[in-house]
C-alpha positions in Angstrom: -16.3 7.7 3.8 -19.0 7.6 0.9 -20.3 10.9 -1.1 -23.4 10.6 0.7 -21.5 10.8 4.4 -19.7 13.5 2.5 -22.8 15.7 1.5 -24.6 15.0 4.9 -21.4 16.2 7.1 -21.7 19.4 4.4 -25.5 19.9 5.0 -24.8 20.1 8.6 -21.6 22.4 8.6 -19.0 23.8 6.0 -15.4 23.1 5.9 -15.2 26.4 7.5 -17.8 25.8 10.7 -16.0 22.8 11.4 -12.3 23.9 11.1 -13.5 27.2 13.5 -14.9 24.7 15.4 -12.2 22.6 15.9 -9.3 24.7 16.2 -8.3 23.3 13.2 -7.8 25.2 9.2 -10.4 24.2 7.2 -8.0 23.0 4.4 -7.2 20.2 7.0 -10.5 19.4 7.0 -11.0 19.4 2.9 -7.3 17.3 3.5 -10.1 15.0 5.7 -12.9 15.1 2.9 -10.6 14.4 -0.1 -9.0 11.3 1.2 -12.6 10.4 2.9 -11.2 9.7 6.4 -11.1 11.9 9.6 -8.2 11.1 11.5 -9.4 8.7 15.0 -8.7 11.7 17.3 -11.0 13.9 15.7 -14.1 11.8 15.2 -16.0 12.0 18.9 -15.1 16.0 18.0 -16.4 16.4 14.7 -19.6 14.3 15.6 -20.0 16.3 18.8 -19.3 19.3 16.3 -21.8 18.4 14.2 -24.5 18.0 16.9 -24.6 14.1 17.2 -26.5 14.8 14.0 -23.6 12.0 12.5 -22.8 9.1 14.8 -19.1 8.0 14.8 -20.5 4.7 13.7 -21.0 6.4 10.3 -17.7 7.9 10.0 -15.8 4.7 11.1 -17.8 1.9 11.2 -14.5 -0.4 12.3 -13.6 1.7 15.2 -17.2 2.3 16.4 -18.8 -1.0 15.6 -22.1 -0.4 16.9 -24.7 2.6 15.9 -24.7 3.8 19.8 -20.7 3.3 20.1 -19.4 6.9 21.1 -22.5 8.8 21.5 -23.1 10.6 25.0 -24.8 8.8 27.6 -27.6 11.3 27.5 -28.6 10.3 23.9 -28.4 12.9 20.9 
């Protein structure tokens, strides 16, 4: 993950929104940040999280290969 995913995911939510969101601490999620990769299980999550506002093709381009892989049928 790049600064500029970094700074978009933070200029949709903070640490905090998305840990509350998630169930999760948001130090797990700075854990996420720092090391610039959210763990597989929590990608369709945090995008969902996020408002489909960031694809999980951005987050990880290997796993989602295409820009529409992921995303809900409906569109975002």
């Amino acid at each position: 993950m790049d600064h500029k995913l970094k700074e978009k995911i933070k200029s949709c939510m903070s640490r905090v929104g998305i840990g509350n969101q998630l169930g999760i601490s948001s130090q797990a999620v700075s854990k996420w940040m720092s090391r610039g990769k959210v763990p597989p299980r929590r990608i369709l999550p945090l995008c969902k999280a996020l408002g489909w506002k960031i694809t999980p093709h951005e987050i990880d381009p290997e796993a989602y290969p295409s820009p529409t892989d992921g995303l809900p049928k409906e569109g975002v």
